[in-house]
C-alpha positions in Angstrom: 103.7 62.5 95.8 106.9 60.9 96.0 109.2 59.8 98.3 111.2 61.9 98.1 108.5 65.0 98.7 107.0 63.1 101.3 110.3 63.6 103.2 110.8 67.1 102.9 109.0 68.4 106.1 109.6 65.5 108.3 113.2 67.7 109.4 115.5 66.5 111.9 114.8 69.5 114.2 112.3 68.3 117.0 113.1 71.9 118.5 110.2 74.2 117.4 111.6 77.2 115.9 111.5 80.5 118.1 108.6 83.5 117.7 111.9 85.7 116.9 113.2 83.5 114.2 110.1 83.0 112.4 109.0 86.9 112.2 112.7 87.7 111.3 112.3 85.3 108.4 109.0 86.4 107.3 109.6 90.0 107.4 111.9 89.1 104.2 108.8 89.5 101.2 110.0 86.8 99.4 110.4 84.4 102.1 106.9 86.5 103.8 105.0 85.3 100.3 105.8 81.2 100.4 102.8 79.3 101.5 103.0 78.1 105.2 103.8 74.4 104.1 106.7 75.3 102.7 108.0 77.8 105.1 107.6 74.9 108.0 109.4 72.2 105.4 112.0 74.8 105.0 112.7 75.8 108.4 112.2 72.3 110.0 115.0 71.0 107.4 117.5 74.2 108.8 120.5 73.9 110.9 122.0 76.7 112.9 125.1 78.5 111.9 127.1 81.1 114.3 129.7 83.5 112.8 131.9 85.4 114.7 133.0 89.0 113.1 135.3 88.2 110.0 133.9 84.5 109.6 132.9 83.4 106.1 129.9 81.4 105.3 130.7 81.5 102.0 133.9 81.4 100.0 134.8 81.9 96.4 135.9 79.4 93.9 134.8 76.4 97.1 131.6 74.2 96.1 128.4 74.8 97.1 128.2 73.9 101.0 124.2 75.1 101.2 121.4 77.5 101.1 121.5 80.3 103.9 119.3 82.3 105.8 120.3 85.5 107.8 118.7 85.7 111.1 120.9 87.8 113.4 123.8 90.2 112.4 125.1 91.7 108.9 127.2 90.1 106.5 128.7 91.5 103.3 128.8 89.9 99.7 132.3 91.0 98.1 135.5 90.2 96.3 138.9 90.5 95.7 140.8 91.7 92.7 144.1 90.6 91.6 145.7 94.1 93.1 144.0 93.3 96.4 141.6 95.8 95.7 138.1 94.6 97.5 134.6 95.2 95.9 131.4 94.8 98.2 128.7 93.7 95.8 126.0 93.9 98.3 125.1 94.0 102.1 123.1 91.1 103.6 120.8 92.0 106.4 118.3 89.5 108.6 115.7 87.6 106.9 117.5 87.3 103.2 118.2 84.2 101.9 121.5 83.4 99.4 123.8 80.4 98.2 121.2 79.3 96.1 123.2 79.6 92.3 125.9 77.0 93.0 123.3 74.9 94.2 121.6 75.2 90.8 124.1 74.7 88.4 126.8 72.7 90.0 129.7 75.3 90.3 131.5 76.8 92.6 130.6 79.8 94.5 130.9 83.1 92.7 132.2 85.2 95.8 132.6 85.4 99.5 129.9 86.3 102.4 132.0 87.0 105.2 129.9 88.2 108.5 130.6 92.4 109.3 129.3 91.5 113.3 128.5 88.6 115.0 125.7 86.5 113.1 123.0 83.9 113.2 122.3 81.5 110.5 119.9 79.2 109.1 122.0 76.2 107.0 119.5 74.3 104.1 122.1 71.4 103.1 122.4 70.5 99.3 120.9 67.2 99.5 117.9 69.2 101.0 117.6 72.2 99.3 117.6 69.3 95.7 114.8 67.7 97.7 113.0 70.5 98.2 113.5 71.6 94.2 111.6 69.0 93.4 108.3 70.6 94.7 106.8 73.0 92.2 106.2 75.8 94.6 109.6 75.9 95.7 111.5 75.7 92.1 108.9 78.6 91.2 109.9 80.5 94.7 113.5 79.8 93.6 112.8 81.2 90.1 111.4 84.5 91.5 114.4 84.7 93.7 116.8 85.1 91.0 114.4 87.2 88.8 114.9 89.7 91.5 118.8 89.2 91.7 119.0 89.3 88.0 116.8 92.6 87.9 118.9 94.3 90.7 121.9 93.2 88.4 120.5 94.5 85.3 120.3 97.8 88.0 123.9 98.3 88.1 125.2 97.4 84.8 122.6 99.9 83.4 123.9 102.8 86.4 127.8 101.9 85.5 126.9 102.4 81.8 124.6 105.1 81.5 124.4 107.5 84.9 126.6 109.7 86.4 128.5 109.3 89.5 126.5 111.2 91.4 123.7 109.2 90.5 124.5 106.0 90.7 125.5 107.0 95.0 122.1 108.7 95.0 120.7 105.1 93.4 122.5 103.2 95.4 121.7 104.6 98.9 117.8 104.3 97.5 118.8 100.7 97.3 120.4 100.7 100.6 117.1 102.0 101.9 114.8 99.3 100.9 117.5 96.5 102.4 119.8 96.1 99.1 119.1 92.6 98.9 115.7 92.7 100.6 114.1 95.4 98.1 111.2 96.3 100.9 108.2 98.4 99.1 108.5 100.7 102.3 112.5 102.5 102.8 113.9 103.2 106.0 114.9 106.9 106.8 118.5 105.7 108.0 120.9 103.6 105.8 123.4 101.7 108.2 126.8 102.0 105.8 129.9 103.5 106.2 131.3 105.9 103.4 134.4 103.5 103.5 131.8 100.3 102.8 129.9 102.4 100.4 132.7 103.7 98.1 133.6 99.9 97.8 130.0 99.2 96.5 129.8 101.5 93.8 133.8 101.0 92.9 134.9 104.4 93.1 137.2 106.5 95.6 136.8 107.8 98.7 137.7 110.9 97.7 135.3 111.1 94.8 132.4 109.4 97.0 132.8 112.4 99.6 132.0 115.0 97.0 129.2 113.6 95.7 127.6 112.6 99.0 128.5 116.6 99.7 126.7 117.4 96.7 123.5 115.6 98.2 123.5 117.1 101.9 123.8 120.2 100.0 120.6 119.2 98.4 118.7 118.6 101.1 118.5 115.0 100.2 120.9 113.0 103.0 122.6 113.8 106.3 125.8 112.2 107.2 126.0 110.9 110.5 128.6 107.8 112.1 128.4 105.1 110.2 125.2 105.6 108.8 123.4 108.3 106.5 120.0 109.4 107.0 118.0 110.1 103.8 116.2 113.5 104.7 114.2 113.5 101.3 113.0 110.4 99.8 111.3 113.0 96.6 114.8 114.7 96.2 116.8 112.1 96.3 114.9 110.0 93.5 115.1 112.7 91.5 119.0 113.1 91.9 119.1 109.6 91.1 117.6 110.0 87.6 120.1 112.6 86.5 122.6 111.5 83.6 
């Protein structure tokens, strides 16, 4: 072992990390599945971050300022077009983790994370997080990571390409369901998005978005309520979300 790994682990937080922190973090089932060495190394290495509503932890075209954890709050991943038109690529909920492809290859960051509600952070620095790539199970954890962002990718191009719009909403709110990012195996009956938020996900109009999520409480597959939309048949919506 060198130095260098030897290091990693010794953080500068003497402040053991709270109950609630640590089962927020490992509800995440990529963060849940990294053995408990590194999980400690990872944690002890973290530095707390506060964002008020609007705040950005992240900012496009800027270098890479670290590796983040979500503990408390929501935070959206989106961007801008040159008309001023805004394009949510994904919704960030408490234990995901994200920052990590500048990190890797040196550039700058490929969109903005701005917080939706007041949130909680964890903050891995570069010089740690390139520490901490130098241990075999965390490179491999960080390989997964991005096998599952590249997947989810892979997702969307083949929805836009091949699947029709009512679909890809029925696809998406499946998504939704399982945490976007977060991809739980179990979905959660009630998806906390606003038809505004989601219409800016899948890049089509309001308009257009409210007749197709009409379509589905019509088929006994959601309920609209404020803000949110329950999923009233996990069978029937699945099958909505295959049509073509």
């Amino acid at each position: 072992m060198t130095e260098r790994e030897r290091g990693v682990g010794q953080g500068r937080n003497t402040k053991p990390v709270e109950d609630t922190v640590m089962a927020t973090m490992l509800s995440n089932p990529w963060f849940g599945a990294l053995p408990a060495s590194l999980v400690e190394a990872m944690l002890a290495l973290c530095e707390p971050l506060h964002l008020h509503p609007g705040q950005m932890a992240l900012r496009q075209t800027e270098a890479a300022n670290g590796f983040f954890g979500l503990v408390s709050g929501s935070l959206k991943a989106s961007t801008l077009g040159e008309d001023g038109r805004e394009a949510i690529l994904a919704v960030i909920e408490p234990g995901n983790w994200f920052g990590e492809i500048s990190l890797l290859d040196g550039r700058s960051r490929t969109h903005d994370v701005t917080a939706l509600e007041a949130s909680e952070l964890l903050v891995l620095s570069p010089s740690d997080f390139a520490a901490l790539m130098a241990r075999g199970e965390f490179s491999r954890a960080i390989s997964v990571l991005l096998a599952g962002r590249i997947r989810s990718l892979y997702w969307l191009v083949e929805d836009a390409a091949l699947r029709s719009t009512r679909a890809r909403v029925a696809r998406r709110l499946l998504m939704l369901a399982s945490g976007d990012l977060t991809m739980a195996e179990n979905s959660r009956a009630s998806v906390p998005v606003s038809q505004e938020a989601l219409a800016m996900m899948l890049g089509i109009t309001r308009q257009t978005l409210s007749k197709e999520l009409k379509a589905l409480v019509d088929e006994g597959a959601v309920a609209l309520r404020y803000r949110r939309i329950e999923i009233m048949s996990v069978v029937r919506l699945k099958a909505l979300a295959e049509l073509r």
